[in-house]
N, C-alpha and C positions, 0 to 999 in steps of 0.2 A: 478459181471459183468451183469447178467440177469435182476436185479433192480436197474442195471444204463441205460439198452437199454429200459424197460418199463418206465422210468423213462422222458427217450428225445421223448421215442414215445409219452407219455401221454400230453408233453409239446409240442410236435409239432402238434397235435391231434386240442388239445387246440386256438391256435393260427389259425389253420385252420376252425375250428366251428367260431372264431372271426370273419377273413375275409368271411366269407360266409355269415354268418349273416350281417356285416356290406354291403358289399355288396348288399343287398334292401335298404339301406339309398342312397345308391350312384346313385341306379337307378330311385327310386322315383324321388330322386332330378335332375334328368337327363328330366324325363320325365314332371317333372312339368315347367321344364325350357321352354322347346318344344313346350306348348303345352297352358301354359297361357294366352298368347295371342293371342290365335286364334280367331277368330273374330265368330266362329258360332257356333254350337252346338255339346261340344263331350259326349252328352248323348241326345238321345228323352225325349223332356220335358223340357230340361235346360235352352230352349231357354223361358220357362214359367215366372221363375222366374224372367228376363228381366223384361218383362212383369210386374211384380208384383211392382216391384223395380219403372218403370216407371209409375205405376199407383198414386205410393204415392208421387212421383217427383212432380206430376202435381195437388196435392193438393185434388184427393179426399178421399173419405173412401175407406176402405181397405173392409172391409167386410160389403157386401149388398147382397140385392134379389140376386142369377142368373141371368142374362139377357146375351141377344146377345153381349153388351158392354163391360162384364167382370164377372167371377166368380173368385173368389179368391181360393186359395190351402183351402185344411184340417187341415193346420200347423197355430201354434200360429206364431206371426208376426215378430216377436223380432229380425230374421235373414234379415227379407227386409228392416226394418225400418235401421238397422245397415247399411246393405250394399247401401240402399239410401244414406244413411249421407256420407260414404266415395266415393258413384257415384258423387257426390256433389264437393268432392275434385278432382277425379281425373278422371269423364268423365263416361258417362254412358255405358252401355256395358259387357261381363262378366266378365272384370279382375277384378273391384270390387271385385263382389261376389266370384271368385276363391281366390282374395289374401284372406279373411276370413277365407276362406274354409282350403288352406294352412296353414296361421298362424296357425291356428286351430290344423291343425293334426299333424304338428309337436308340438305344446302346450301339446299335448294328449301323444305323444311320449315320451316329456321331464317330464311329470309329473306319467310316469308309471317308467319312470327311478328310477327318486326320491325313488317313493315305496317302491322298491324292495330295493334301496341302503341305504333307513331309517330304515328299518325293520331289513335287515343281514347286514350293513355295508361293503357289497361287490360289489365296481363297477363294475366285469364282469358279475355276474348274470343280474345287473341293467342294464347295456346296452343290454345283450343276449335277457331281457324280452322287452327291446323299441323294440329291430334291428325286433323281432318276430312278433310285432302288426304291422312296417311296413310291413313288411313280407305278411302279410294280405293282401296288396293292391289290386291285383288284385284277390286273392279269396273273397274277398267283396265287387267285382264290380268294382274295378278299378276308386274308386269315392272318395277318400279322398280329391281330389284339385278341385272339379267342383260345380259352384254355385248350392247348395244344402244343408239344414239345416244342415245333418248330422255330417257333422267333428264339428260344433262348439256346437250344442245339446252337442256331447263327451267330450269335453273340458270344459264346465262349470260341467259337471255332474264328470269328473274325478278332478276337482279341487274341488270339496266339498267333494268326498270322502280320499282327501288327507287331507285334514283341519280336515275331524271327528277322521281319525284316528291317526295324528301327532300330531295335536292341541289341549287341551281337556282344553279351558277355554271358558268362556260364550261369549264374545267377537268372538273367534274363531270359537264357534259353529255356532253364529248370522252368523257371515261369510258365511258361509258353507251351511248354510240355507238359504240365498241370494241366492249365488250360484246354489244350484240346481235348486230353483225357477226361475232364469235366464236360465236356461236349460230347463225347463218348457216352459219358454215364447220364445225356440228356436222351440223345441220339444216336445210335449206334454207325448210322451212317460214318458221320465224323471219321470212324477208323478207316472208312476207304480213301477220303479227302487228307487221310494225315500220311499215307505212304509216299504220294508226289512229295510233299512237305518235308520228310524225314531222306529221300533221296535227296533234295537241293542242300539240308544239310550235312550230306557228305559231301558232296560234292564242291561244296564251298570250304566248310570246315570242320573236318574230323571229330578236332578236341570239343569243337561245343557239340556237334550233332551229339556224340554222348547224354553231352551236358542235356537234352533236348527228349531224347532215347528213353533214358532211364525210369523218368515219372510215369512215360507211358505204358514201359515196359512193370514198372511195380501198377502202377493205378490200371490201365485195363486188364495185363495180362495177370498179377495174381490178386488183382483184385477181383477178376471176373472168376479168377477159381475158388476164392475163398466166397465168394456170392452164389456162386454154383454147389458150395460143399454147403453155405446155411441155409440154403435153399432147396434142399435134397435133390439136385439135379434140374431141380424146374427151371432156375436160371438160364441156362445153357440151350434147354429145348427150346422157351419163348423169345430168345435174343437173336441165338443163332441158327436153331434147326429152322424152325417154324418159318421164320420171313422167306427160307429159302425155297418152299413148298408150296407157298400161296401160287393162286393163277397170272397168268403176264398176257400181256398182251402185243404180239408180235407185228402192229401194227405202229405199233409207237417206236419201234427201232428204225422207220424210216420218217415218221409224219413228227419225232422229234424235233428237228432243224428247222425244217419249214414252218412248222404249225408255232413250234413253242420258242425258237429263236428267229431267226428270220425275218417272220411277216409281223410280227408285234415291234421287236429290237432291230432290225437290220440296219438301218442308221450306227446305232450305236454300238452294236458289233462288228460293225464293219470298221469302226474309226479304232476300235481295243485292235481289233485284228492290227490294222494299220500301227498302232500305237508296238504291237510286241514285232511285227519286224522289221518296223523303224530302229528300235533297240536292238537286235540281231543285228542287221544290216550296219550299226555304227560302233561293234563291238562292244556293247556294255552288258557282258555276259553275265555277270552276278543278277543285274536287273532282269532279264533277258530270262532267266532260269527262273526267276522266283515267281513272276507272274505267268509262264506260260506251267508253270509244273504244278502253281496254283490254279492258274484255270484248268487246266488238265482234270484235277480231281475234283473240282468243284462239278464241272458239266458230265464228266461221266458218272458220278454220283447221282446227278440229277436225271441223267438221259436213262442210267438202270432202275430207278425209283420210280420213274413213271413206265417203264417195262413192268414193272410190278405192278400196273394197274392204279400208281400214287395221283393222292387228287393233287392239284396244281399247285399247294402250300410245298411241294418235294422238288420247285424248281425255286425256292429260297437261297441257296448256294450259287446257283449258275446265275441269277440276275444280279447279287450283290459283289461278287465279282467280274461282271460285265459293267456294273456301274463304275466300279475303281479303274476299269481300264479304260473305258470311257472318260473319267475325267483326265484320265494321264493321256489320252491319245489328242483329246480337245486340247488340252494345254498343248503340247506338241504341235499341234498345226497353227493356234494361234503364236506359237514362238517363233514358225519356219516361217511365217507373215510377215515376218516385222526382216527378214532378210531380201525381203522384195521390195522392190523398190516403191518411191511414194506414190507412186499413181496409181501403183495398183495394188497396194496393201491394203487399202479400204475396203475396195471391191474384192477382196479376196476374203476379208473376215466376213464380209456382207454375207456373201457364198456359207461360210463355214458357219452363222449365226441361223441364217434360212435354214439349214441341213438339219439344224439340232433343234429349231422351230420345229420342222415337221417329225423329229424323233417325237415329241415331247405331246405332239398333236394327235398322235396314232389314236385311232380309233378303238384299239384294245386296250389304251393304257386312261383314256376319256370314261367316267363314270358319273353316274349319278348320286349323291352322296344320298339321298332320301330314299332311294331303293335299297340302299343300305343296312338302313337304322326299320327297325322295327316297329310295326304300327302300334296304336292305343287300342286299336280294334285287338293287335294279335294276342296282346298282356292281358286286356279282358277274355280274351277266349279261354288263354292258358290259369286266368284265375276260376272260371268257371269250373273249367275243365277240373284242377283239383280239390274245388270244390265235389262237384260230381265222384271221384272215386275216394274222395276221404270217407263218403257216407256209405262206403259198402265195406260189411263186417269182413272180417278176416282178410287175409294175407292175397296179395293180387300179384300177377305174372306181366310186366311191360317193359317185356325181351330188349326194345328198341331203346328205352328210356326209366332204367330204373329210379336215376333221380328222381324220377317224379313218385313215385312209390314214396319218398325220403319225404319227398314234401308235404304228401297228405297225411304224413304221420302213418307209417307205414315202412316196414325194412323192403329191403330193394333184392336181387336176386343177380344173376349171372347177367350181365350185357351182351348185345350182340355183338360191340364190338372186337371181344376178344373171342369170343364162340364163331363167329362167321369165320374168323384165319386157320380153328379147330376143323369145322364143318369142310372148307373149301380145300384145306391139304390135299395133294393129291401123290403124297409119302405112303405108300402100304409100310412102312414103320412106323406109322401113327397110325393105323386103322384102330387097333384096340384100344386107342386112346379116345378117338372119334367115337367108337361104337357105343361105346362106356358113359361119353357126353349126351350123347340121343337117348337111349338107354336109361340114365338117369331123368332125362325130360318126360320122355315117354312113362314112366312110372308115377312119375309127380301126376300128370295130368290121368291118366288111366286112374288116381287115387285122389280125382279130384280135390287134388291139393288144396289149390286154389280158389278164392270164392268168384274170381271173377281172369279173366283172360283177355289183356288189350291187344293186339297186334297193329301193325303200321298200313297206311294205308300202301305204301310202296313195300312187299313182304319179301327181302331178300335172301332170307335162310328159308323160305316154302317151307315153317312150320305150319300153316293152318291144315293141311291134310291131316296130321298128327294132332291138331285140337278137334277140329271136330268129329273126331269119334270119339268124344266123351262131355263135346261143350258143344253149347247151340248158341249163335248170336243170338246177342238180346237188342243190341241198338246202334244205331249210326251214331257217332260221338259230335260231332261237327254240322249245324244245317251251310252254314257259311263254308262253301267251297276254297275262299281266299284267306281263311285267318290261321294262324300257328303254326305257318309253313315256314322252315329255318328259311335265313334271309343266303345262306351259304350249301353249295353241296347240293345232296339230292332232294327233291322236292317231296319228301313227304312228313310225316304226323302220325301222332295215335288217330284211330279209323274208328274200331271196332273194337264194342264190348263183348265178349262170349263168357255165357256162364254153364255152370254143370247141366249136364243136361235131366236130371233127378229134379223132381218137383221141393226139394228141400235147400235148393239154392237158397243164398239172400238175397233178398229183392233188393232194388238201387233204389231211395228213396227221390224222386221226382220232384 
């Protein structure tokens, strides 16, 4: 009687950890419905990308000098040139870039299932390990669906590491090796995550690691040169110099573990941990190698990204391989269960069902899906809003958010996003590169270029000292404190109009 009521509890237990878990597929998919076509920006910065997208629309290079005109991201191209071709089909703007983004992360999703259900032939683990990396959404920024290299860098990088470790013919490795190199040319990271990856293929075997080698060795290494020689060198400064220059934060070399693994995932890293040296420990050394040399590079990838001051979308690698090992360390204890005898095999998955209950319950992985999605208040703000600067004559400066320039009919100018990695170098080999950037800003505005000057109300590059010696505000943009604040990222917005300070400005028509 007592190991038939542990029995219905373990099965109802069971069934419970399902829906809960399942439960983040439902809400993601809830929020991405919401939220896709929102016409502005639900992260600071996203509205960059626009920008980038529209730069190669219109035919010219992607990577040049800095100037006032345009600076490009620190990211290889792969992601704008994609999401150009499909603005092409269906309209410029970010649903593009989101639908990618989506595809993307569910791609990432469906191919961690795979994993887990290739390895133990057990669909619940395999779903348990997808439903967990969505699970992730909002503890890694709430950015899996926003025009942003990120979700698809993941998707070609977790689609090569399915092919090395399912597929083990030369053809398949070529594959694989494509692959990650196409993850490469999303995000450049990929190449620190592909050295672990390319060591377990020697290590295992010679002839295909070749096989494996080679794509990467033509696609990043002379492709990156011949991108570097049609790009007159600017290639090479914003891929490779420049990320290296930016500011770190030496803070995040110890508050990594605790803060971003740990206290969110500790459950379910502790059971992967368990999972890779259960494998060690019963000599299944092929296995044994491929996931710890996997996670190797996945997490120090991720632990030096966020050194770099990376918002939380730069631990996308270290959770979606924490999820696959998660579901292969779950299957593993519920296999070692069934070697215990029957009295206490119930009460033993009870135990292992509760654990992954309270992974799944974490309070940083728990979110509100309507904090999420963006209000009807914040679209009306952002309609007003371009209403408001489409009626001012001439050509306008909104450092933070050129798209929107685009939208009132109106060209767009350099973003902050790729000028702040210029401005913040702290390389005296880019000083004259730097200087030349400011330089050029500084002149626009000393020649009051511009008929009007937005700045953000959060101002991270301290240009205002530099506008106003020659702009004087003219108005508060916003009465409502709470509307057209991205729903992701830093809390700010266009603030503040400044116009020439000459009495021949154009007036904003009211």
């Amino acid at each position: 009687m007592k190991n038939n009521l542990l029995d219905q509890i373990s099965k109802f237990l069971k069934w419970v950890l399902f829906a809960g878990a399942f439960s983040y597929i439902i809400l993601y998919l809830i929020v991405v419905f919401f939220r896709i076509r929102y016409p502005f920006e639900l992260m600071w910065l996203e509205g960059a990308y626009v920008d980038h997208v529209n730069r190669i629309l219109s035919g010219y290079k992607y990577y040049v000098r800095p100037s006032l005109e345009f600076v490009p991201s620190i990211y290889t191209p792969l992601y704008f040139y994609l999401s150009a071709l499909l603005s092409k089909i269906i309209g410029i703007g970010f649903l593009p870039l989101r639908l990618i983004s989506v595809a993307s992360s569910l791609g990432s999703s469906l191919i961690i299932y795979l994993m887990v259900k290739r390895d133990t032939g057990d669909r619940f683990s395999g779903l348990l390990a997808s439903c967990l990396f969505i699970a992730t959404f909002y503890l890694s920024g709430a950015s899996f669906d926003i025009g942003r290299v990120d979700s698809l860098f993941l998707f070609f990088l977790l689609a090569a590491l399915y092919i090395v470790k399912f597929n083990e013919s030369q053809k398949s490795y070529f594959l694989a090796g494509v692959l990650i190199s196409l993850s490469f040319l999303t995000k450049q990271t990929a190449l620190v995550i592909s050295l672990p990856v390319i060591l377990y293929c020697i290590l295992i075997n010679r002839r295909l690691a070749f096989s494996f080698i080679t794509p990467i060795v033509m696609i990043v290494g002379f492709g990156s040169l011949l991108l570097n020689y049609y790009y007159d060198g600017w290639f090479n400064f914003y891929v490779f110099e420049l990320p290296r220059t930016t500011p770190v934060d030496n803070k995040i070399l110890l508050s990594f573990w605790p803060k971003d693994i740990i206290m969110p995932m500790g459950i379910a890293f502790s059971i992967g941990i368990f999972y890779l040296l259960s494998e060690l420990l019963e000599s299944n050394k092929k296995t044994f190698l491929f996931y710890f040399l996997t996670a190797l590079g996945t997490f120090m990838a991720s632990w030096y990204s966020r050194y770099r001051i990376g918002f939380f979308n730069v631990l996308f690698p270290a959770y979606a391989v924490m999820s696959v090992l998660f579901g292969l360390g779950l299957n593993k204890l519920l296999e070692m269960s069934r070697t215990i005898s029957m009295d206490k095999r119930s009460l033993i998955k009870i135990l292992i069902y509760l654990f992954c209950i309270v992974q799944f319950s974490s309070d940083r992985l728990i979110y509100n899906p309507l904090n999420q999605i963006p209000s009807s208040k914040d679209l009306e703000a952002g309609r007003e809003f371009i209403k408001k600067i489409s009626q001012i004559k001439g050509d306008i400066f909104i450092f933070d958010h050129g798209y929107l320039s685009v939208l009132a009919g109106k060209r767009s100018y350099a973003n902050i996003m790729g000028a702040r990695d210029i401005f913040f170098t702290n390389n005296i080999k880019h000083a004259d590169i730097k200087a030349k950037l400011y330089a050029e800003i500084d002149q626009a505005l000393e020649e009051k270029k511009f008929s009007a000057v937005i700045i953000d109300s959060v101002e991270t590059c301290n240009l205002q000292p530099r506008i106003i010696k020659n702009y004087t505000l003219k108005e508060k943009i916003f009465n409502d404190e709470t509307v057209f604040i991205p729903i992701i990222g830093t809390k700010t917005r266009p603030d503040l109009i400044y116009v020439p300070t000459d009495n021949s400005s154009p007036k904003i028509n009211q």
